[in-house]
C-alpha positions in Angstrom: 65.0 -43.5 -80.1 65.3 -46.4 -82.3 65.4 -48.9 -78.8 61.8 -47.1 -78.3 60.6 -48.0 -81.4 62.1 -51.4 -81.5 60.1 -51.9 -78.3 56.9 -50.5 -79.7 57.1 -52.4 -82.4 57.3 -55.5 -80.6 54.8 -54.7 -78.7 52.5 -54.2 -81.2 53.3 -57.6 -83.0 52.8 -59.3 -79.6 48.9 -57.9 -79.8 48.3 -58.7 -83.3 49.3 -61.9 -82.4 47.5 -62.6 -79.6 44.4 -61.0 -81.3 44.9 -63.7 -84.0 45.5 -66.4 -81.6 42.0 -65.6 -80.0 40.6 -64.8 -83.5 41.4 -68.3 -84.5 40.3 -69.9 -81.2 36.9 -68.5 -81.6 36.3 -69.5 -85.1 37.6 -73.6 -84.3 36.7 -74.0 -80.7 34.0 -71.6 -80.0 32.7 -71.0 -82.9 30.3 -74.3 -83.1 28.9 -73.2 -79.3 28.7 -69.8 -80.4 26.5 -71.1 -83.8 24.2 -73.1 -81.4 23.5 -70.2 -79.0 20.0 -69.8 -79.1 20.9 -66.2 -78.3 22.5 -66.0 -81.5 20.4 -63.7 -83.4 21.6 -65.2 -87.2 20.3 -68.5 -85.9 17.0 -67.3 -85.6 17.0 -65.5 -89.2 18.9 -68.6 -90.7 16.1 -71.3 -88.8 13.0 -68.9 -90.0 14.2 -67.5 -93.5 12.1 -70.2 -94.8 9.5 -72.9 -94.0 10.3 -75.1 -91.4 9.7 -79.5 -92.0 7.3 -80.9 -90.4 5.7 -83.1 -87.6 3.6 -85.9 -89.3 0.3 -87.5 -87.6 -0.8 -90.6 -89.4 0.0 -88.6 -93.1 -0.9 -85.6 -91.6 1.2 -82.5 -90.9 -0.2 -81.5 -87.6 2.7 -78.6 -87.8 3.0 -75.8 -90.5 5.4 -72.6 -91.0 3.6 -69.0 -91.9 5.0 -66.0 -93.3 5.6 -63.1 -91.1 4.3 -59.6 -91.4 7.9 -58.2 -91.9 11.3 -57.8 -90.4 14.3 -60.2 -90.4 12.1 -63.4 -89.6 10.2 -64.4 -92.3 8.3 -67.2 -91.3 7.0 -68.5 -87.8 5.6 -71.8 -86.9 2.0 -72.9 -87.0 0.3 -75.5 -85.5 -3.0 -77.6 -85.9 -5.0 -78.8 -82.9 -1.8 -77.3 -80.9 -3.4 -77.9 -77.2 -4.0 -81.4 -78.0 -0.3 -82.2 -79.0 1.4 -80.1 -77.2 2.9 -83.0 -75.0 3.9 -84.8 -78.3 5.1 -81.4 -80.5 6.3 -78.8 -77.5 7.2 -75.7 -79.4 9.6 -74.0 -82.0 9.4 -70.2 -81.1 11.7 -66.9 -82.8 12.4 -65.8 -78.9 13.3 -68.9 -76.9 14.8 -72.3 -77.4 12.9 -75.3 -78.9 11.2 -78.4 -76.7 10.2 -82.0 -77.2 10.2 -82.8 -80.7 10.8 -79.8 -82.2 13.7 -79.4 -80.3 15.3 -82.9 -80.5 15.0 -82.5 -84.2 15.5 -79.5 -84.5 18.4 -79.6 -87.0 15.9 -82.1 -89.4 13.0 -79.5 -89.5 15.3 -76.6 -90.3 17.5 -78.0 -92.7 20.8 -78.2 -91.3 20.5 -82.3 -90.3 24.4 -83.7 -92.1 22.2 -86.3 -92.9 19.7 -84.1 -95.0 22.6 -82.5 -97.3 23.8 -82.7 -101.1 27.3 -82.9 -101.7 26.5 -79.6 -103.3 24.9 -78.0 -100.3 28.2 -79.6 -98.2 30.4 -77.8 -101.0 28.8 -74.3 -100.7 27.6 -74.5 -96.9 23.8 -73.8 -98.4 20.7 -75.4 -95.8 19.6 -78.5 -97.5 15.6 -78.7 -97.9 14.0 -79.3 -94.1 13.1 -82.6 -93.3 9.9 -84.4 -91.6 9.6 -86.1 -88.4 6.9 -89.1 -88.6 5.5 -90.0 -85.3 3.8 -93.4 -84.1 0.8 -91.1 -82.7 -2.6 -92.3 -83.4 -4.7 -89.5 -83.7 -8.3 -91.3 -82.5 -6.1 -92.4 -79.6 -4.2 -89.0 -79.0 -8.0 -87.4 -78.5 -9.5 -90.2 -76.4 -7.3 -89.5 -74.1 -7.1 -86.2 -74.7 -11.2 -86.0 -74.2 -11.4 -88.5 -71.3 -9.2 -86.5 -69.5 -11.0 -83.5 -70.0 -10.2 -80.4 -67.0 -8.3 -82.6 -64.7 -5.0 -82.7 -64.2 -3.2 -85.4 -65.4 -1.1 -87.3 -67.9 -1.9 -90.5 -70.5 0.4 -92.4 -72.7 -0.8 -95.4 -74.5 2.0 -97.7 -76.2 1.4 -100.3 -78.6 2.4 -103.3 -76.3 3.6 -105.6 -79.4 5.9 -103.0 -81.0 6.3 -100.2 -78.3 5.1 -97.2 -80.7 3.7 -94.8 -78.2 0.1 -94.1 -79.7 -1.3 -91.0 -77.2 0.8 -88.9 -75.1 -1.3 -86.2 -73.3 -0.9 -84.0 -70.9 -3.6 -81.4 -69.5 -4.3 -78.8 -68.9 -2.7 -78.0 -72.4 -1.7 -75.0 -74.2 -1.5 -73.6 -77.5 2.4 -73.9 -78.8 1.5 -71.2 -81.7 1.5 -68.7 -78.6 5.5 -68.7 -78.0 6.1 -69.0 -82.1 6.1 -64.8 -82.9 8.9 -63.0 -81.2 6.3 -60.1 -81.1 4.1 -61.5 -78.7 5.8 -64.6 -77.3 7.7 -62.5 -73.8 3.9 -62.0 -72.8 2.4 -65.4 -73.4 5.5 -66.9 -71.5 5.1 -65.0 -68.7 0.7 -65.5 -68.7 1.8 -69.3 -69.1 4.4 -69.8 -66.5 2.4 -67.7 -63.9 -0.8 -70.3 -64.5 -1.1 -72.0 -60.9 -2.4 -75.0 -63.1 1.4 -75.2 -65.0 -0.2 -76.0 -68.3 3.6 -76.2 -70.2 4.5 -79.1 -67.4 4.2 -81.9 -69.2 2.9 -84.7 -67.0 2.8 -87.3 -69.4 6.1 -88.0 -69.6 8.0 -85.5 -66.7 6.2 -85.3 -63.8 6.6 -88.5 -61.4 3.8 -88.7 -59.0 2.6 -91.9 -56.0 1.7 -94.2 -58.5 -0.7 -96.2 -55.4 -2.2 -99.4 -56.7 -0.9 -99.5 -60.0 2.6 -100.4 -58.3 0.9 -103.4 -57.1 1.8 -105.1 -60.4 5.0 -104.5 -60.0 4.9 -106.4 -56.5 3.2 -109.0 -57.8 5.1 -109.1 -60.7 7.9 -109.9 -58.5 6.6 -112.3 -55.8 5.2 -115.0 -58.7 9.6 -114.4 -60.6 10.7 -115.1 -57.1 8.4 -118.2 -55.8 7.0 -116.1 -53.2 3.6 -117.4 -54.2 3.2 -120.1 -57.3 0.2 -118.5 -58.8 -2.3 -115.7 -58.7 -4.9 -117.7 -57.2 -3.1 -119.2 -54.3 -3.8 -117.6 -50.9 -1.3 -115.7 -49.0 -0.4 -115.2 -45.5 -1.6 -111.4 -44.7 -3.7 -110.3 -42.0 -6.2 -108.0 -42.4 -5.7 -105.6 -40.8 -2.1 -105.8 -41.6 0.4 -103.4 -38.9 3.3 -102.0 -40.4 6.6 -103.5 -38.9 8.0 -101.4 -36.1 4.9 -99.3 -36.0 1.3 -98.8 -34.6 -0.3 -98.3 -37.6 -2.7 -100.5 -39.2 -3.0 -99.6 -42.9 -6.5 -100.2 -44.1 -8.3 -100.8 -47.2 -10.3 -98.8 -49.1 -13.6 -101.6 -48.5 -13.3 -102.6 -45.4 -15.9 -104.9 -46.3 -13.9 -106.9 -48.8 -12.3 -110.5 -48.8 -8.9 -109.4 -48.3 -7.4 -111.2 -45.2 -4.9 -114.1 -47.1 -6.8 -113.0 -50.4 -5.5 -114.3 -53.2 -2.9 -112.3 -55.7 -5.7 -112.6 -58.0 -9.0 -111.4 -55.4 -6.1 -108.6 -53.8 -5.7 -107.0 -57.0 -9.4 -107.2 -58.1 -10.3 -105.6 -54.4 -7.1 -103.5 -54.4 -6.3 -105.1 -51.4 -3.3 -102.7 -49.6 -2.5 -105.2 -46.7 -1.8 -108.0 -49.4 0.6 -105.6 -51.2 2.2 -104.6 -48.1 2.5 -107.7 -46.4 4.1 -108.5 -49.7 7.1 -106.2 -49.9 8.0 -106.5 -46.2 8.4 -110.6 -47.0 9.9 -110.2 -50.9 12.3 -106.9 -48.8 13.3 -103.9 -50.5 15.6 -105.7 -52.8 13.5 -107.6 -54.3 11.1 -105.1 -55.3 13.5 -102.7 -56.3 15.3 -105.0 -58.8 11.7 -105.3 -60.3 10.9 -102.1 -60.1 14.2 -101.5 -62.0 13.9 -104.3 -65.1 10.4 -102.2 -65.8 11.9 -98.8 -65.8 12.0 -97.7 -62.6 15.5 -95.7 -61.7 16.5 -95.1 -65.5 17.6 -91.8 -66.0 17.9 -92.2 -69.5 14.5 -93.0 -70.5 14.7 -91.3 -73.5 11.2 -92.0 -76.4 13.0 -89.9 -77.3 12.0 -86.9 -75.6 13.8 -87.9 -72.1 11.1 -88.5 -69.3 11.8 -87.9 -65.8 13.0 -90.9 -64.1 10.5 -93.1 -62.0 11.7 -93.8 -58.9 12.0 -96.9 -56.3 13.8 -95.7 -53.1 16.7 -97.3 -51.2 17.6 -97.3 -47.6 14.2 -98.2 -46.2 13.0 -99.5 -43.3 10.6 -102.6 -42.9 7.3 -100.3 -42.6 8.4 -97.8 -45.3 8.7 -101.0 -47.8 5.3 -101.9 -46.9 4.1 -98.1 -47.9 6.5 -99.0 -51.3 3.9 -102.1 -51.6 0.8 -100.3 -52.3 2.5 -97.1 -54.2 3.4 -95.0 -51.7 6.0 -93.3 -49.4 8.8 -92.3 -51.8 7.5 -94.4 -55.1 6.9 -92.7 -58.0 6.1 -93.1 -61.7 5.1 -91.5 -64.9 2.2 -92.1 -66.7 4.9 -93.4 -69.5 6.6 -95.7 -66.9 3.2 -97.2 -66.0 2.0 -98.1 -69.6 5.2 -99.5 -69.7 4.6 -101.9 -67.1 0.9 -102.7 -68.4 2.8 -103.2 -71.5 5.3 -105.4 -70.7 2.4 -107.7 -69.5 0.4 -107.5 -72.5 3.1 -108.6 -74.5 3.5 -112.0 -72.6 6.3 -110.5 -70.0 8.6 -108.8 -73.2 8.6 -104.9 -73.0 9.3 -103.3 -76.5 11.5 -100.0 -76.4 9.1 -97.1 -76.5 9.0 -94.6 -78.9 6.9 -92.0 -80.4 9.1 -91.1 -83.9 8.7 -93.5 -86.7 11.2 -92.5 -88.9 12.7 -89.0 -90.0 12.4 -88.1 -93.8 13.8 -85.8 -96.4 12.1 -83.5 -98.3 12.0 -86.0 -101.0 9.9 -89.0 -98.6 13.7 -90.6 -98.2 14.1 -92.2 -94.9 17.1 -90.5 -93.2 16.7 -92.6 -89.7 14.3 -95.5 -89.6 13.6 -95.7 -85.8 10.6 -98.6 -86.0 13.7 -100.6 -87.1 15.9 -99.9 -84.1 13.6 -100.8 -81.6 14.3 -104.4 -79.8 12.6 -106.0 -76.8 13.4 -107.2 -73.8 11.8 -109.5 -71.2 11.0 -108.2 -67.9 9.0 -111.4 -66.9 8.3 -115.1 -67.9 5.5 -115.8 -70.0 4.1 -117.4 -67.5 3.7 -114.7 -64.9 2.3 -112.5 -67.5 -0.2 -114.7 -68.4 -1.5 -114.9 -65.2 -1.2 -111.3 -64.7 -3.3 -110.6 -67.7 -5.8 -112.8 -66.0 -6.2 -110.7 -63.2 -6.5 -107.5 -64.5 -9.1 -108.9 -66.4 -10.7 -109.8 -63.5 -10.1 -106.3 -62.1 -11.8 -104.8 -65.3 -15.1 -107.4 -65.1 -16.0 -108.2 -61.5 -13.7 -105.5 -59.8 -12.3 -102.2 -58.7 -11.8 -101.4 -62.8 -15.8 -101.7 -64.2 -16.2 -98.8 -65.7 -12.8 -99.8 -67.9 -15.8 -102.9 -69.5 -15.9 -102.5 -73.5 -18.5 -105.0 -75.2 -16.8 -107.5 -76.8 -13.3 -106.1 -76.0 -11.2 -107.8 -73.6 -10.3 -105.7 -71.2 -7.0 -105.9 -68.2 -6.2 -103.2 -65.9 -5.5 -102.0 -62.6 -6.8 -98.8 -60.8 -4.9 -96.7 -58.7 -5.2 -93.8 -56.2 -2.6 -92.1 -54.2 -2.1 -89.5 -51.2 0.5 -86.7 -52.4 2.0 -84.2 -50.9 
């Protein structure tokens, strides 16, 4: 009898301590993944048991946090003019997981940021007082865009080419973020928005790569004038017009057929958007060539991070001499965001130096205190010589006055740029 209970007995101390052991794993190795479970019902009541920071606009709060009508969630998030930053803001909702900037920050805007907290509120585990997010968005920028895109599909970012704040990030067709912030109502507005043939949640500013066509042209010239291909925009270059793909029957043609493009210029081929120029120009720089281009712009970074994290623009490898021709003009398997594109205007504008983008200022305490100052961290670096982007601005000014880019013309504005079209899908 007494063997029976001595086994019992051990038995039983064997499960309370193996309940303990789990007991303890949970609370120091789990137990900060089971607190960041956005299935975590307490993190919800926690997050909305008061009013969330905010996202600034130039001084603005283009965010806000309302109370609820009752129930364990007391407040839910607002937001002001929500289609027309919904690519900047994404959205902080009670059923299901933060995006963009409310979800990078999210920490800051409900209080829980290390860098936000008293010694006090450390001491007694309390949320410190939500910060604010300050963005670089310009809001008579944001809407230009915003308006001159109007019901087409599409993406704009504009970046300040001298200190790489991003001043407009639009994406449209938008939506309205305050539609996912009640857990009430968000299950049906998720499914209405999901189920939208015209994907109004993707966000094609910054995370939907497309052909970028002509624009990529920049980037080939970019890198025949840093290699010596050709010494200058205006000298003329050996390309046959119409130009035949290598290896192929194909003769790619350009959208005038009337225009001076046979051994036009770098300068007259970009005003005309002359493809067998830019194709001519690949096969003779090779894949290479372009590619390592391509890649001091942006191109092939997975890890573009402004600091929601775009989708990487890609240049392809393994090609053959006709499918680097197609890279020439923007096609076959190139593609870009709108982000990696301004990028490349930008570098230009800047006389060859590309500033690191970013659309977040600086993050704040309740108080105004800076807790990150992200203006400061930004550096530069250069992507071409001063010269080649000199004479690149030249001819995109040339595109914008007397070429393919007219209806770009501002009076007394000087204006570069670089039209583009492309064949998808």
């Amino acid at each position: 009898m007494n063997k029976t209970i001595r086994r019992a007995s051990v038995f039983s101390l064997l499960l309370v301590i193996a309940l303990l052991v789990r007991a303890t794993w949970v609370q120091f190795y789990d137990g900060q993944a089971l607190a960041d479970d956005t299935n975590n019902r307490r993190n919800a009541i926690a997050t909305y048991s008061q009013p969330l920071g905010n996202i600034i606009v130039a001084g603005n709060a283009i965010t806000g946090s309302a109370r609820t009508k009752g129930g364990d969630l007391a407040y839910k998030r607002t937001y002001k003019d929500g289609k027309l930053y919904a690519a900047v803001t994404g959205y902080a909702s009670q059923a299901y997981a933060p995006t963009q900037l409310e979800g990078i920050y999210t920490d800051l805007l409900n209080g829980t940021d290390p860098g936000l907290k008293t010694i006090m509120d450390t001491l007694t585990g309390e949320r410190a007082d939500p910060g604010d997010v300050v963005t670089t968005i310009d809001p008579a920028v944001q809407k230009a865009a915003y308006d001159a895109l109007g019901d087409k599909k599409g993406g704009a970012v504009a970046i300040d080419p001298k200190t790489g704040r991003i001043l407009a990030a639009v994406s449209t067709p938008s939506y309205d973020p305050s539609q996912l912030t009640d857990a009430n109502t968000a299950g049906g507005a998720w499914k209405r928005l999901n189920a939208d043939p015209d994907k109004p949640m993707n966000n094609r500013a910054l995370r939907q790569p497309l052909p970028p066509g002509s624009t990529f042209k920049l980037v080939v010239a970019s890198a025949a004038l840093e290699s010596g291909l050709y010494e200058n925009v205006d000298q003329h270059t050996d390309s046959p017009d119409p130009y035949r793909l290598p290896g192929t029957l194909r003769d790619l043609a350009n959208e005038n057929p009337s225009a001076p493009c046979r051994n036009a210029s770098i300068r007259v081929a970009l005003q005309y958007s002359c493809n067998n120029v830019f194709a001519k120009m690949a096969v003779d720089l090779g894949q290479d060539k372009v590619r390592a281009m391509a890649e001091k712009y942006g191109f092939n970074d997975d890890r573009q991070d402004v600091p929601v994290r775009a989708y990487p623009s890609v240049y392809p490898k393994d090609m053959d001499k006709s499918s680097t021709g197609l890279t020439g003009i923007g096609q076959y398997d190139v593609t870009a965001t709108p982000l990696q594109m301004a990028m490349v205007s930008a570098a230009i504008a800047d006389g060859g130096e590309l500033p690191s983008p970013h659309m977040v200022s600086r993050t704040v305490d309740s108080g105004g205190d800076v807790v990150h100052d992200y203006d400061a961290d930004t550096g530069s670096k250069r992507i071409i010589s001063a010269r080649t982007a000199a004479q690149l601005q030249s001819a995109m000014e040339t595109v914008v006055k007397d070429g393919t880019g007219t209806n770009a013309l501002i009076d007394g504005v000087t204006v570069g740029g670089k039209t583009g079209t492309a064949q998808h899908g």
